[in-house]
N, C-alpha and C positions, 0 to 999 in steps of 0.2 A: 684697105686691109687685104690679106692674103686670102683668096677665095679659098674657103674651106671646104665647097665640093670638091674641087682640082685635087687639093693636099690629102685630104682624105680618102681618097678614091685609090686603094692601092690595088683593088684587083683589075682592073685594067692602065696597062705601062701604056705610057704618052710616048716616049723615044726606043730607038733602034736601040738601044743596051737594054733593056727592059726592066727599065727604071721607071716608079710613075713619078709626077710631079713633084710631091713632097720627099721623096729620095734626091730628087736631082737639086731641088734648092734646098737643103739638109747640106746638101754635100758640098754646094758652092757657098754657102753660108759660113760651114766649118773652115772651108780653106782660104776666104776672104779673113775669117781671125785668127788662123794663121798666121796672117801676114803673103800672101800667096797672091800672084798675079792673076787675074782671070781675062786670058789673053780671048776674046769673043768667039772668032772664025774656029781654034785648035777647039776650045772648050763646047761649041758646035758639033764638030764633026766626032768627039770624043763620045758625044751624047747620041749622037746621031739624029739632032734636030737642025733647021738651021739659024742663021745667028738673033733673025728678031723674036725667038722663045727664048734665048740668053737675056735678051735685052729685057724684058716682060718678068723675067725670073730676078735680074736685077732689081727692078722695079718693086716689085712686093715685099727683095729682102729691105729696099730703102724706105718703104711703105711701112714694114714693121720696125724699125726703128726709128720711124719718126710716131710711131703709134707710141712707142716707150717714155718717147722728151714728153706727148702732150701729158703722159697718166703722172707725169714729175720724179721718172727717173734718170737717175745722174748720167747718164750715155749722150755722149757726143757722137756716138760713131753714123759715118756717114759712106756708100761706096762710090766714089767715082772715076770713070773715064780718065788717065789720065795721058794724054797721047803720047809722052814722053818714055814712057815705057810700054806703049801699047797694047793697053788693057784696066780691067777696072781693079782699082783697091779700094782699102777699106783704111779711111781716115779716121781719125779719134783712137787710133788702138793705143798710145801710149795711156791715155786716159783710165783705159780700162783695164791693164796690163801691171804688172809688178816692172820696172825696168831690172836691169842684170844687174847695179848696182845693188837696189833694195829686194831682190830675189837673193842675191850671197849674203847681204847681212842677216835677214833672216834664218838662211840655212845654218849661216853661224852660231848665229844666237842659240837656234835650234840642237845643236850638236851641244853646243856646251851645255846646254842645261842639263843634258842624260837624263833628263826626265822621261823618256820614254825608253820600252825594248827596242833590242837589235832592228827585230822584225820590223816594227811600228816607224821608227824613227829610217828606215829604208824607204818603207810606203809611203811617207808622210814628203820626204824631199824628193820621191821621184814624180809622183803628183804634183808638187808643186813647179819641178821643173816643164814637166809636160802640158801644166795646162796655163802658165805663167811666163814662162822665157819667149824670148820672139827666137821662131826656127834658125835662122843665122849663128843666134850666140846657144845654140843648145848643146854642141858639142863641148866649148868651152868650158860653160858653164857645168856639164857633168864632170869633167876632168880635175876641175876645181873643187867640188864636192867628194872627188871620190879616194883618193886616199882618207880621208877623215872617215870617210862609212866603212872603211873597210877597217879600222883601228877604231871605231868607236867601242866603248866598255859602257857597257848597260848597267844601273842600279840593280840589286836583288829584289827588286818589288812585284808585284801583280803589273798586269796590264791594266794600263788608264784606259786607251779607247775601247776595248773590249769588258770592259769594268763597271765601276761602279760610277765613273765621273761624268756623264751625261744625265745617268740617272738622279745625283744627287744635285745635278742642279736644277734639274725637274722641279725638285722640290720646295725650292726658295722663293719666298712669293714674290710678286712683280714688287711693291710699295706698300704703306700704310693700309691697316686694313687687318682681315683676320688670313694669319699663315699659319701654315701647315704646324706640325708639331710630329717628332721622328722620335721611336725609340729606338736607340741603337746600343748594340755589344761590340765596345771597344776593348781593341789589344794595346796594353800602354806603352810596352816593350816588344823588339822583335825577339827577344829572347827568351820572354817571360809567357809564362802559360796562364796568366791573370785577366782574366777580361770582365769590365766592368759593366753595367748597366747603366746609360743615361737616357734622359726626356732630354730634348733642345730643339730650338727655334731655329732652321738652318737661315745665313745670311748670304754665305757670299761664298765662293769659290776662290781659293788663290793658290800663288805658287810663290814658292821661296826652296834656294837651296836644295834643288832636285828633286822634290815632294810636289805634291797636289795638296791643297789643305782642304778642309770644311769648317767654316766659322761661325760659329752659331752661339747661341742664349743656352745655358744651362738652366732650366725653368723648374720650378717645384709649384704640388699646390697652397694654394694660404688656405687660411681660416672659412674662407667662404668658398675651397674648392677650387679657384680660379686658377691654372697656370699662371704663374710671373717669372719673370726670371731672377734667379736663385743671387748673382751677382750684377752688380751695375759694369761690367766690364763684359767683352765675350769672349769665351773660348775657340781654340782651334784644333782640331783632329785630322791623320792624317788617313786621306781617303784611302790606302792601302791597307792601312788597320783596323778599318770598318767590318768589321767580320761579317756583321748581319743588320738588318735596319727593316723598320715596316714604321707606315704612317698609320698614327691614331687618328681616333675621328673627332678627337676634343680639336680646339684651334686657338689661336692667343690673338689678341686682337692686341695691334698697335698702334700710336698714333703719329701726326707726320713728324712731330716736334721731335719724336723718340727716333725716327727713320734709323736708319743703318747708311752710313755715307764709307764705302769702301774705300774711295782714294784717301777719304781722311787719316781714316786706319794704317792704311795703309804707310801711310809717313810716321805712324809712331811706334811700330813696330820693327824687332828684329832676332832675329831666327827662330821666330814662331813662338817664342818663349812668353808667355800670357801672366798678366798681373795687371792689379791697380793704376790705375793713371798717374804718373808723377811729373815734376816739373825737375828735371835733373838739369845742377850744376856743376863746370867741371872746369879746370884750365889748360890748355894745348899753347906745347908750346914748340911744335912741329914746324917745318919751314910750308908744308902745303896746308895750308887753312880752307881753301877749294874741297880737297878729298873730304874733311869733316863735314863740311856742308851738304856737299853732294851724297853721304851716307846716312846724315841726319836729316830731311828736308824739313825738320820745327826748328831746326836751332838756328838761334839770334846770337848775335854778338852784340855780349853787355858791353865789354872795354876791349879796345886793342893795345898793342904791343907799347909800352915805355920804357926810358932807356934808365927808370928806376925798378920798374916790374915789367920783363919784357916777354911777358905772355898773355895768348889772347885767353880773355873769359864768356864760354857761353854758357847758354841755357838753352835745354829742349826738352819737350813733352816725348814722354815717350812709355810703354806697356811692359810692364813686368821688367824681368834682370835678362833678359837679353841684350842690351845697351852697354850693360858688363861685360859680359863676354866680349862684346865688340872691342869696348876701351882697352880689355887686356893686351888685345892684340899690337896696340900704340904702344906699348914698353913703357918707357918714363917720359914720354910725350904727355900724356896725360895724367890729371889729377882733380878726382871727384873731390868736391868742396861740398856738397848738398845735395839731398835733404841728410842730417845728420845719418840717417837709417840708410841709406847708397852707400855711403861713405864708409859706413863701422864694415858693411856685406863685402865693400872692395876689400877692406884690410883683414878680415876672415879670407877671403878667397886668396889672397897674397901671401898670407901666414901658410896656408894650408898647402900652396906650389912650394913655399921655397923649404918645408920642413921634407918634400919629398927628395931632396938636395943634400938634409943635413943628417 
């Protein structure tokens, strides 16, 4: 281990810079992850010790990271000697490292979503480049990122990381068991001066479509007083129209059978539009049958393409009429067949586009 008299000890400096110990291996520490040569004799005389306190200082940083493998964390990293460049690095860093590949697609990803302000989403990719890209490719990589920051258009919304969205996920309890219970004043409209009152169960935290959501149990009490929730389905609120929120000290107790399984959810849902669970029937007859899958991840394929009826027919589980909205945008690709109730809401919804025509 790293003697923690040495490190600690800062009122009396060890070397001619007047640096104490835990300064000087801080600093070769940081610049071995990096990515940074630490040539022995230059980084001596820099210190103004000579080279076997380098060597000793190597030692404790490969001391503490073989302390990290035994306690079973995931670090490879290792420094060594290597003569071919005459000096010690620091092995494993891809391990530990975003490579420049998967540091731009995030930033990507990150850009499109405009989920965050100007501000945020500046701080958010210069961080990432600075504590993530290996020094070599940092120029690059910022020049790649930076037309796009500088054209990025922010939502009209509050700030998320300065907001409410850490907070609210404070409050989602780990698993089965008694969780919290929030009342909050929601705004349903950005337009609207109407804010309602609810009790709910928060579950989960998500994002769709530029928004931060909060997913939660709409709960009332029964007969005997108990919180339950209000619907067998859950609701979603947009953490930006959270106006106000405090925890009561009531709690709802649940069990595992009932959990909240997010990625579930997550595949039957679309654009946050919340309803009954259905089993929707439809037929496509689109040449990419990949894209519906890939947008739908429940839907099965009942039949494929014949050259008497040459369109496919699926089915998929999915939450409320958002799944409408979606097929509208397929043109005459698609056609809801089931449950009767889908079907009659498509042909309202098509009556009601095409009279704005007539």
């Amino acid at each position: 281990m790293i003697n923690e008299k040495n490190l600690n000890d800062k009122k009396t400096p060890e070397d001619k810079s007047g640096k104490s110990k835990i300064e000087r291996v801080l600093d070769l520490y940081t610049g071995l992850c990096e990515g940074r040569i630490i040539n022995k004799a230059e980084t001596a005389l820099g210190f103004g010790v000579d080279g076997r306190t380098i060597q000793r200082d190597i030692a404790d940083i490969n001391r503490f990271l073989e302390e990290r493998r035994t306690t079973g964390a995931a670090d490879t990293r290792e420094v060594k000697n290597v003569k071919s460049v005459d000096g010690y690095i620091m092995t494993g860093l891809e391990d530990t490292l975003l490579s420049n590949s998967e540091i731009l697609a995030v930033s990507k990803i990150l850009l499109e979503s405009r989920a965050f302000t100007k501000k945020e989403i500046d701080g958010i990719l210069d961080k990432i480049v600075s504590g993530c890209v290996p020094k070599e490719s940092m120029k690059l990589v910022k020049e790649l990122l930076g037309n796009e920051k500088i054209h990025y258009v922010e939502i009209d919304h509050e700030s998320y990381i300065e907001g409410k969205l850490w907070e609210m996920a404070r409050e989602i309890g780990p698993g089965p068991g008694k969780c919290n219970l929030l009342e909050i004043l929601y705004q349903k409209q950005e337009t609207s001066t109407e804010a309602v009152t609810r009790i709910v169960q928060p579950l989960a935290i998500l994002f769709s479509e530029y928004y931060f959501y909060l997913n939660a149990n709409i709960v009332e009490k029964n007969e005997a007083g108990t919180y339950v929730p209000k619907y067998d389905y859950p609701a979603v609120f947009r953490i930006d129209r959270i106006r106000k929120y405090r925890r009561l000290k009531e709690r709802i107790r649940t069990e595992y059978k009932n959990r909240f399984e997010e990625g579930e959810f997550r595949k039957r849902i679309q654009f946050m539009y919340m309803g009954p669970l259905t089993t929707l029937r439809f037929k496509y007859n689109g040449k990419s049958i990949e894209s519906v899958l890939d947008r739908l991840p429940t839907a099965k394929v009942k039949s494929k393409p014949t050259e008497q009826d040459p369109v496919w027919l699926l089915e998929a589980e999915v939450y409320g009429r958002g799944v409408l909205m979606w097929l509208l945008t397929q043109g005459t690709m698609v056609e809801v067949v089931g449950p009767p109730s889908a079907r009659q809401e498509m042909k309202n919804m098509l009556r009601e586009m095409l009279a704005k025509y007539e």
